[in-house]
C-alpha positions in Angstrom: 22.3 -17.3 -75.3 20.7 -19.0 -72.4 18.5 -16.6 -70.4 19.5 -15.4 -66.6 17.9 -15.3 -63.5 17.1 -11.8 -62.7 14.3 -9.3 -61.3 11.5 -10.2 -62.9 11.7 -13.1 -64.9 9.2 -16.1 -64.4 11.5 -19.0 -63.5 10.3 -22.9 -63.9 12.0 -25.2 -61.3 12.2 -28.5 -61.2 12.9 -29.4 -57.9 12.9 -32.6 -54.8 13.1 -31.0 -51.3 14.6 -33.8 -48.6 14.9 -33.8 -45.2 18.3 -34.1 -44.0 18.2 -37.8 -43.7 17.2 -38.3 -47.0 13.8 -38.8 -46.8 11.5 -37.0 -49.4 9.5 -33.9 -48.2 8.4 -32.7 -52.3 8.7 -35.1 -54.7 8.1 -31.9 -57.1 6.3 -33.6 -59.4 4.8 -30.4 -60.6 7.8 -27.8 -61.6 8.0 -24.6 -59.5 6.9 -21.8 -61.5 7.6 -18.4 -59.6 7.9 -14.7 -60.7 11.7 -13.4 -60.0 12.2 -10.4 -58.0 11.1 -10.3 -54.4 7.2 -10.9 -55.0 7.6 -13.8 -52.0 6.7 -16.8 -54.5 9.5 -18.8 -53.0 11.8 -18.9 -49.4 13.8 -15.5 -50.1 17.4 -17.3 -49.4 16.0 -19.4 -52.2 15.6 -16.6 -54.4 19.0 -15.1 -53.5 20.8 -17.8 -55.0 18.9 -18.1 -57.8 20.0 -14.4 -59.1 21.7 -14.5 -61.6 21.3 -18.6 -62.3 20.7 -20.1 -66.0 18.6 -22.3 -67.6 19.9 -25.8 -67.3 21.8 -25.2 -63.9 21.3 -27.3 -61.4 22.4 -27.2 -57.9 21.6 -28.4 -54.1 20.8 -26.0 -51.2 19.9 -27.0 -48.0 17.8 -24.3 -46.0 18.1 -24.3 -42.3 14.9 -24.2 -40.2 14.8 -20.1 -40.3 15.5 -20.1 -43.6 12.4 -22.2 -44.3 9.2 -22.9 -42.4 10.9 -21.8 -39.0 11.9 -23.0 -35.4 9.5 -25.1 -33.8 8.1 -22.9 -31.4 6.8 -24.7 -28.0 4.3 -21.8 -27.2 2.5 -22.8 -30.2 1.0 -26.2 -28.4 -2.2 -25.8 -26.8 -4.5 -28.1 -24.5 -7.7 -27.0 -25.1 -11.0 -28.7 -23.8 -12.5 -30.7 -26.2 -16.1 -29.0 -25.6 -14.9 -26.3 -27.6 -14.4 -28.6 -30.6 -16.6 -30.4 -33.0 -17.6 -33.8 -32.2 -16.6 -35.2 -35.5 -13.0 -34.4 -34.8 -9.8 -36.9 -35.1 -5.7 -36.5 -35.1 -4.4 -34.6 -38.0 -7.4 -32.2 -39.1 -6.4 -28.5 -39.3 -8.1 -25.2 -38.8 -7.7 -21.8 -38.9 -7.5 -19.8 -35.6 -7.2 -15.8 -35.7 -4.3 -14.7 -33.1 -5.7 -12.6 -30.2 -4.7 -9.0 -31.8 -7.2 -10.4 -35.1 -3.9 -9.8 -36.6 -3.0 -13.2 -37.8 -4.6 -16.3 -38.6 -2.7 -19.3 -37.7 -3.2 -23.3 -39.0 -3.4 -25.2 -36.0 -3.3 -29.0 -36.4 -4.9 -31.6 -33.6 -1.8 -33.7 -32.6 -3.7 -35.9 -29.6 -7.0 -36.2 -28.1 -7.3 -37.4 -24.9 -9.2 -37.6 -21.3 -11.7 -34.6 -23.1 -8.6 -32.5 -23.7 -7.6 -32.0 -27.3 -3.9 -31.2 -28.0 -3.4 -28.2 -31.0 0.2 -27.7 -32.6 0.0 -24.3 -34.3 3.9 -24.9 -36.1 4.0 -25.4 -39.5 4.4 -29.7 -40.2 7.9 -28.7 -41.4 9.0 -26.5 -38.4 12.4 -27.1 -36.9 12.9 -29.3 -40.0 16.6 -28.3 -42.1 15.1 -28.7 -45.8 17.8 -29.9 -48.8 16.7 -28.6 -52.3 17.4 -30.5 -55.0 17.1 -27.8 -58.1 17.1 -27.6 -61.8 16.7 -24.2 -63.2 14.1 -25.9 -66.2 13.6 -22.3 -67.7 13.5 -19.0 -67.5 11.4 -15.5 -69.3 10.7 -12.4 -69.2 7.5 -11.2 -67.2 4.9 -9.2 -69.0 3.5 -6.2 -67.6 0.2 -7.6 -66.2 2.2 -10.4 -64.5 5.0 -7.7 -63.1 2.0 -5.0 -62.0 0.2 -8.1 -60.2 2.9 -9.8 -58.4 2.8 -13.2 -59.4 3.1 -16.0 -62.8 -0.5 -16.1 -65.3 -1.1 -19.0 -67.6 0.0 -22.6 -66.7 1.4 -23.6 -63.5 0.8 -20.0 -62.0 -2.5 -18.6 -60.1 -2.7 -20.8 -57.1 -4.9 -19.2 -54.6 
């Protein structure tokens, strides 16, 4: 009997995510391995239609921006003056910047520099970006307890921090 996709069960994927012009976002070249059961290891629309899946299914799903890493958000872009950077700095480096309320740290990427003004983008790369899953369901087992009671997969391909 092939095993079913249910509240917790550790699921492998094997997976490509695309953009919608076909262009390849994840080449998944290692499997998704996620713990079942709304413990946030994947995009919950994602999880949703997994429920109830079996080993061997495959299937495409294409996630639209809210779904995944969100609308690109225009308030998010900040000209800042490059004094307050780094000298060292140059297009594409990241960094962590707490919100105001110390609530929230957001990744903020340098998109330009220019005329001692540095332009931040504080959207996720894949913002405003529709993403088409490509999905193999590779296999799927039952949690143990310590895996369940922490939240997230042990052993091979899980405990990414």
């Amino acid at each position: 009997m092939q095993a079913e996709i249910v509240k917790n069960t550790v699921v492998t994927l094997n997976y490509t995510v695309r953009d919608p012009d076909g262009n390849i976002i994840d080449d998944g070249e290692q499997p998704l391995v996620y713990l079942h059961g709304g413990y946030d290891g994947i995009f919950p629309v994602l999880e949703e239609l997994l429920q109830g899946k079996k080993e061997g299914e495959q299937f495409e799903v294409k996630l639209q921006p809210e779904d995944a890493f969100g609308e690109y958000d225009e308030e998010l872009v900040l000209i800042e003056d490059a004094g307050l950077f780094p000298e060292n700095i140059e297009v594409g480096m990241s960094f962590e910047r707490v919100t105001d309320d110390g609530e929230e740290e957001l990744i903020y990427r340098i998109t330009e520099i220019a005329d001692g003004k540095v332009v931040v983008d504080g959207n996720h790369p894949l913002a405003g970006t529709a993403l088409v899953f490509d999905l193999t369901v590779a296999s799927v087992r039952a949690a143990s307890a310590e895996e369940i009671s922490h939240g997230h997969v042990h052993g091979a391909g899980g405990h990414h921090h």
